[in-house]
N, C-alpha and C positions, 0 to 999 in steps of 0.2 A: 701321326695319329696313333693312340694307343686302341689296341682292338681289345673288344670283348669277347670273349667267345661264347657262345650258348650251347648250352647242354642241357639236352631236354631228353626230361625223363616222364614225358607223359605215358610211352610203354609200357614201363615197369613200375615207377610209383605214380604214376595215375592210373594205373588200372586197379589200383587196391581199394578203389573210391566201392563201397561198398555196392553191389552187386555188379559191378561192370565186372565181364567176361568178354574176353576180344578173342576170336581163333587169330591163325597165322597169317590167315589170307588178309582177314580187315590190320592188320598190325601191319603189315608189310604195304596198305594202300594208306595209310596213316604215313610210315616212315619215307614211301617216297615223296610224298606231299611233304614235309618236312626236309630230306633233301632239296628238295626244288626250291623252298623256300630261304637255303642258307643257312641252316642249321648244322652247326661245326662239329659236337656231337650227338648220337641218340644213340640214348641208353635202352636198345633194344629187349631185355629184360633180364630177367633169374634165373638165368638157363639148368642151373639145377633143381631150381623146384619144382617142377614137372616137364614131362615129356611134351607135351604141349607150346612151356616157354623155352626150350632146349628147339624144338623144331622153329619156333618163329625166330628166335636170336637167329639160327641158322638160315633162314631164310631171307632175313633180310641181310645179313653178313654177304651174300651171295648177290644182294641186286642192289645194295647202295652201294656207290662211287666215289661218290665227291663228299661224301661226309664222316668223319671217322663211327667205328657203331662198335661199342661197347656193352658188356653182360656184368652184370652187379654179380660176387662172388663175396663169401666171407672170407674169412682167414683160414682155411680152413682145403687142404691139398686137394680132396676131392670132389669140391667148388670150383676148383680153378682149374684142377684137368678139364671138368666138362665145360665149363666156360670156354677155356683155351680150343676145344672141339665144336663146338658151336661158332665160332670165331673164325674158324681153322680159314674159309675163301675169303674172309674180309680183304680189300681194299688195302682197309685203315684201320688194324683191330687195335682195340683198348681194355685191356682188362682191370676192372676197377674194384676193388678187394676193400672189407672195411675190417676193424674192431671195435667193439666198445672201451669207453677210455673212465668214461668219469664213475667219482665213489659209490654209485649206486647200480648203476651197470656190473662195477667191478667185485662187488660183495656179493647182491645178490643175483643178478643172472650170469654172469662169466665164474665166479666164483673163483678168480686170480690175482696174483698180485700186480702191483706196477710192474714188477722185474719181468714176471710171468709174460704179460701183456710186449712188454720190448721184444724180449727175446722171439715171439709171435710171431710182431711186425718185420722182425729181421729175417725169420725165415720163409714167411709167405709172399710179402714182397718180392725177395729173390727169387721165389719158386715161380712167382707170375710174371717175373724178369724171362724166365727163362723160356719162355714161349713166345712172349710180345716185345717190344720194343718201350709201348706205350701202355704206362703201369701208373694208376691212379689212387691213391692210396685216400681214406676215410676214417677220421677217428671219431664213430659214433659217438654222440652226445657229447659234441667235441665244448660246446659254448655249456655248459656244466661241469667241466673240467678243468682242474687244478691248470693254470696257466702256467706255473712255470712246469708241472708233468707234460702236458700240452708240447710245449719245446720239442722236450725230452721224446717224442713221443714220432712228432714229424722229423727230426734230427736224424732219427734212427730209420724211417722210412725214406728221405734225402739218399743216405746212404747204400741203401739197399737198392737203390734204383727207380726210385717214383720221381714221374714226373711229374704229376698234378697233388698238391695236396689240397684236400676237400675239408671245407669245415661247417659241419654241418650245424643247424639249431636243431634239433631232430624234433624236440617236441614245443619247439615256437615259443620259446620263453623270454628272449632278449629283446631287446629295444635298441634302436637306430646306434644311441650315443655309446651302448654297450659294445656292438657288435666294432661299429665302426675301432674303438678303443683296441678291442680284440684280434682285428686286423691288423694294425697298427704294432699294437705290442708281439706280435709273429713277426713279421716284417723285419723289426726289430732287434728280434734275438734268434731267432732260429737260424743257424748257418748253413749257407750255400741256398736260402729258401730262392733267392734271387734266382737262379737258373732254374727254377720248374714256377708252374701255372698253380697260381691260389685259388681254389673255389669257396663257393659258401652252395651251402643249401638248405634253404631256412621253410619250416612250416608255419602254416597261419592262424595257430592253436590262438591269438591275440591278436589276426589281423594285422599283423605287422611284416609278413614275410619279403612283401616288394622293399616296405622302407630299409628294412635288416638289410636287404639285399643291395637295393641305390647304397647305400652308409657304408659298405663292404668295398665298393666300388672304388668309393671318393678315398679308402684307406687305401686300395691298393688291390685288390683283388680283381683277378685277370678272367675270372669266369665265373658264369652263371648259370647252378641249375634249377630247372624250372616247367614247369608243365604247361598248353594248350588248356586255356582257358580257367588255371588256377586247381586243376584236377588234382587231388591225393585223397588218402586217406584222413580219415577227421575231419578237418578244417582247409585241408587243403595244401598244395603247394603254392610257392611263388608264378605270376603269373605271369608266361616268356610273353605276351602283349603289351604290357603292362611296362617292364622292364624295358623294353626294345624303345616304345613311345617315348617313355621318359627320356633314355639317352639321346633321342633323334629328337623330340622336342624342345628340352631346356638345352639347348647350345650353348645360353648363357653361361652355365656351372659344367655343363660335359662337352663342351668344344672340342677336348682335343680327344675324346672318346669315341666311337665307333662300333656299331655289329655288323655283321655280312648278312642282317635277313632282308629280304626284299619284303620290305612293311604292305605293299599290296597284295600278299601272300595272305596276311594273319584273317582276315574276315572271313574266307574263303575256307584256309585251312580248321577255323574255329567252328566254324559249321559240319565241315567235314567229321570231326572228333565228337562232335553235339548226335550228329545224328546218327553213329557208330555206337557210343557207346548209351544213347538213350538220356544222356547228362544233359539238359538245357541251359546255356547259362543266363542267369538271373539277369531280367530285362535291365534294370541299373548296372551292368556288367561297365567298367569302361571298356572304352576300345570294341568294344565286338556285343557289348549287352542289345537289347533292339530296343531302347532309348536312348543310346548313346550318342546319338544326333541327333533327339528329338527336341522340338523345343513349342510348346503349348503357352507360355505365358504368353500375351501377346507383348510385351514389352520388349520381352525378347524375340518372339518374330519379327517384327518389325526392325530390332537392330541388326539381324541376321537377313534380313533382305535389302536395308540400306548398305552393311559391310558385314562381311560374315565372322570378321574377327573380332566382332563385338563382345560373342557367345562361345563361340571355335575357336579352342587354340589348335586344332591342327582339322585339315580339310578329310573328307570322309575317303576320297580317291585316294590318297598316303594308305589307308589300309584294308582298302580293295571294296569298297562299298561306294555302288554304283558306278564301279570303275570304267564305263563306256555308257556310251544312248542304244549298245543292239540289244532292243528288246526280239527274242524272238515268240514265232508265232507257228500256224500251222504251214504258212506257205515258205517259212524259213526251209533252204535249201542246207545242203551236208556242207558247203563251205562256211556259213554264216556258225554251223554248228561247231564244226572244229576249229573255228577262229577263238569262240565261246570258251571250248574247254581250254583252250591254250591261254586265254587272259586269266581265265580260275586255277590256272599250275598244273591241269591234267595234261602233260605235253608226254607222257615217256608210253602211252598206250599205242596196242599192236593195233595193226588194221580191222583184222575183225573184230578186237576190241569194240573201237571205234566206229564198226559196221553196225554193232549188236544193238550200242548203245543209240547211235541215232535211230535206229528201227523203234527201239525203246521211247524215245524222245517224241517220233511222230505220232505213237500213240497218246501220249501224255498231249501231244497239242491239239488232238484232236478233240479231247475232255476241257480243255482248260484256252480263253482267251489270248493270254499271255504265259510264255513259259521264261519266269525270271530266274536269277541266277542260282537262289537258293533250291530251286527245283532241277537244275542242271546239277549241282551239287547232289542234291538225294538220287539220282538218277546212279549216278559214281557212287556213293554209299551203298545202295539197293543194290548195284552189282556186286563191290568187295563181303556183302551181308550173305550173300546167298551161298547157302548148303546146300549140299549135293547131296541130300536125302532120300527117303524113300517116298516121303508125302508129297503130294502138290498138290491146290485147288483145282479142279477142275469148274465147277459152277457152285453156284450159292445162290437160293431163290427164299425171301423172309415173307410171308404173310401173316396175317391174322385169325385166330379162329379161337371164338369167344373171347374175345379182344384182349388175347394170351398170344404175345408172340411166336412163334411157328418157325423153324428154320427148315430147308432141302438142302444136304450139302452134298456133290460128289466130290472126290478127291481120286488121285491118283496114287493105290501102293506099288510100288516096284513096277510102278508102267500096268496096273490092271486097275478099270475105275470100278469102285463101289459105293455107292447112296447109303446114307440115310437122314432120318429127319427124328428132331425134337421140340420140346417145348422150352421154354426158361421165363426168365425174369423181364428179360429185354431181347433182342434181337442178337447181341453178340453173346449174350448167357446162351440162346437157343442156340447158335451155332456152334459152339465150343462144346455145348452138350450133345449135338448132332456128331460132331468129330469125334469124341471120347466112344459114342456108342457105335459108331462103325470100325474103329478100332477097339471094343471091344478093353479097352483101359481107361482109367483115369488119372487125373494130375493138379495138383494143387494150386491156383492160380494164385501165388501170392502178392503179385503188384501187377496192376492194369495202367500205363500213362496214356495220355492222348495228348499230342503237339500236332500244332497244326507248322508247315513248315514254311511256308508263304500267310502275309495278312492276306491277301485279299479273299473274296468271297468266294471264290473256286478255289480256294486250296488245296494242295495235299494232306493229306494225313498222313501222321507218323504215328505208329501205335506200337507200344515197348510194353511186350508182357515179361514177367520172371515165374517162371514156372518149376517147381517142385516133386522130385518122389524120391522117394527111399534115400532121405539125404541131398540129394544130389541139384543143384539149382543152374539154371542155363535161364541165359534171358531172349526173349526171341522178337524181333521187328519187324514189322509190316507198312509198305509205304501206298498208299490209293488217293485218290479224289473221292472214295466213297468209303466211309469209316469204316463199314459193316465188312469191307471187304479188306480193308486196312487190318483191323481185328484179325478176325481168320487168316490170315496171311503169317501176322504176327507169332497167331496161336503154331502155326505149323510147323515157323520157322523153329518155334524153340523146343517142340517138338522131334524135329530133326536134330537138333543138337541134343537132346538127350537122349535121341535111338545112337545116337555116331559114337556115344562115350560109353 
């Protein structure tokens, strides 16, 4: 069997999905849900662009094991020191270095020549040789670049010591029969390409990023990188569900292919990423959308009740949706609970972890009939979410008066409570203006979301503010059975992230 390896950079280039901001702690409860799942590398992030992505690269270099974990670096020496330093406990470090290649990269932002550009790749390569083992080399907007410079380009990278060459579509421009061609024609002429791993890494500026990606595949291409749930900047990355299904689906055309993820993982993990970073994926999502087993026709219910492969080409348990009958409830006991998290991939938490969170859990059942998986999942979210601020709710009481909503809020600063109350628009306007006035500041609320995170009629809420001052934007989540209290929660959190920076 030829194996594929997956490389997911939802870390790093899905966090660029405009407004997602992840600290260290949710990126590292992200990465190891991503270990557990089989994932060969994760591109733990830009460790030189801030202090912030330098701390979680580090942090998770230090608790993934089984999966190699790599920091995107330019060309450029002191990219690659601090990558190399962030890296430093890894396991399985990977330093993965790029440049830009093609005529319009190289005129007007690099402002170099081709020769320029070689000579580059010969010396940062080697210099990221000299730290790691495993050195990944990138020639940005590689699929708009002169194919036979292209050669020229990885030839020289070969030499200097990369083992993976990456070929990006950077800005999602090529088509299946393009890409495939393009793989083919490397293959081909680039020597010694044979001994190191081909990637592609295609966006979906045309919606084409998966097919680019399968076409890569069937040329020859030994890797795939690709984001949870299609996440990037613009239009998106290729979508590591989406990819995995297809190879483990069509047997027919990928028989002798193969990934290591355990595909009961991706529902689980996709939610996880969803309610992290506030990104919902679009109900028609395949694989993991919440119609992607739905079927309303009745033509089709009915053939889906006679044989289900009328409608399904692959059953919902393959990717972790409704992967058992234990519903739990309020009289579920702590075994039934940790049985729970160990089917959803939470297996690597401490005890009190796992103490905190069932304590968590019996409250949530005490509100709620049913506590289904996607609320066991926000539970694990809610905890990797949590700031260790100086605010906390303490109470929240909304009335009426002159049929103007009304909020009471106490809160807690630094462990001392203090009240107050105001008026607004609606009930979460009045609390948010309650908080501002007992703090005594204000703060620009520029996106309000509300998901609910279960259908049924007791749900949770999830409410994702992004909140604004002096520049500065943090986005903040709050999870409740009661919105009002969802809200405020939310408001606080992002709150705290803007007093912590």
């Amino acid at each position: 069997m030829k194996k594929i390896k997956i490389f997911d950079t939802t870390l790093r280039d899905g966090e660029q999905t405009p407004r997602v901001n992840l600290n260290a702690e949710e990126k590292l409860r992200i990465a190891k849900q991503l270990e557990a799942m089989g994932v060969d590398i994760i591109e733990a992030g830009f460790a030189v662009a801030s202090l912030g992505d330098f701390e979680a690269v580090k942090m998770i270099a230090e608790n993934v094991e089984k999966s190699t974990v790599t920091s995107l670096a330019r060309a450029v020496k002191k990219d690659i020191e601090v990558a190399a330093g962030a890296l430093k406990k890894a396991k399985k470090p990977r330093i993965h270095t790029f440049i830009a290649t093609s005529p319009i990269h190289r005129e007007y932002k690099l402002k170099m020549t081709k020769e320029e550009i070689l000579k580059k790749v010969t010396e940062m390569v080697t210099y990221a040789k000299s730290f790691v083992d495993d050195v990944e080399f990138s020639a940005e907007d590689a699929t708009r670049t002169e194919k036979e410079y292209l050669v020229e380009v990885y030839e020289t990278a070969i030499k200097a010591g990369a083992t993976t060459l990456n070929v990006p579509d950077t800005v999602g421009y090529r088509t299946p029969d393009e890409m495939y061609e393009l793989i083919k024609y490397l293959k081909e002429n680039v020597k010694g390409i044979e001994n190191v791993d081909i990637s592609v890494h295609c966006h979906d500026d045309l919606g084409l990023s998966v097919a680019n990606s399968i076409a890569a595949i069937k040329a020859g291409a030994t890797q795939i990188e690709c984001t949870i749930n299609g996440l990037g900047e613009r239009a998106g990355n290729t979508s590591l569900e989406e990819v995995v299904m297809i190879v483990k689906t069509r047997k027919d055309i990928f028989d002798e292919y193969e990934t290591a993820i355990d595909t009961k993982q991706l529902y689980p993990v996709s939610k996880l990423v969803s309610l992290l970073t506030g990104v919902t994926a679009q109900p028609n999502k395949a694989i993991v959308g919440a119609n992607a087993f739905a079927h309303e026709s009745g033509i089709h219910q009915h053939g889906v009740l006679a044989n289900p492969e009328t409608y399904e080409i692959m059953k919902p348990e393959t990717v972790g949706r409704n992967t058992d009958s234990l519903v739990l409830g309020k009289l579920s006991g702590k075994h039934a609970f940790v049985q729970k998290l160990s089917a959803l991939g939470f297996e690597d938490m401490a005890d009190d972890k796992v103490e905190e969170l069932f304590s968590e859990f019996k409250k949530l059942a005490d509100k709620k009939k049913y506590v289904l998986d996607e609320d066991i999942i926000s539970l694990v979210t809610g905890d990797a979410a949590k700031i260790e601020g100086k605010l906390s709710l303490e109470h929240f009481e909304i009335t009426r008066k002159d049929k103007k909503p009304k909020a009471e809020i106490t809160i807690s600063i630094n462990k001392e409570k203090k009240s107050g109350e105001a008026f607004g628009d609606g009930p979460v306007d009045a609390a948010y203006n309650a908080v501002n006035k007992i703090l005594n500041d204000s703060f620009v609320l520029e996106e309000y979301k509300l998901d609910s995170i279960t259908g049924d009629t007791d749900a949770q809420a999830q409410v994702v503010v992004i909140l604004e001052k002096e520049g500065k934007r943090f986005m903040g989540r709050g999870q409740s059975t009661d919105i009002v209290e969802a809200s405020i929660n939310a408001y606080i959190n992002g709150i705290n992230r803007l007093y912590k920076n």
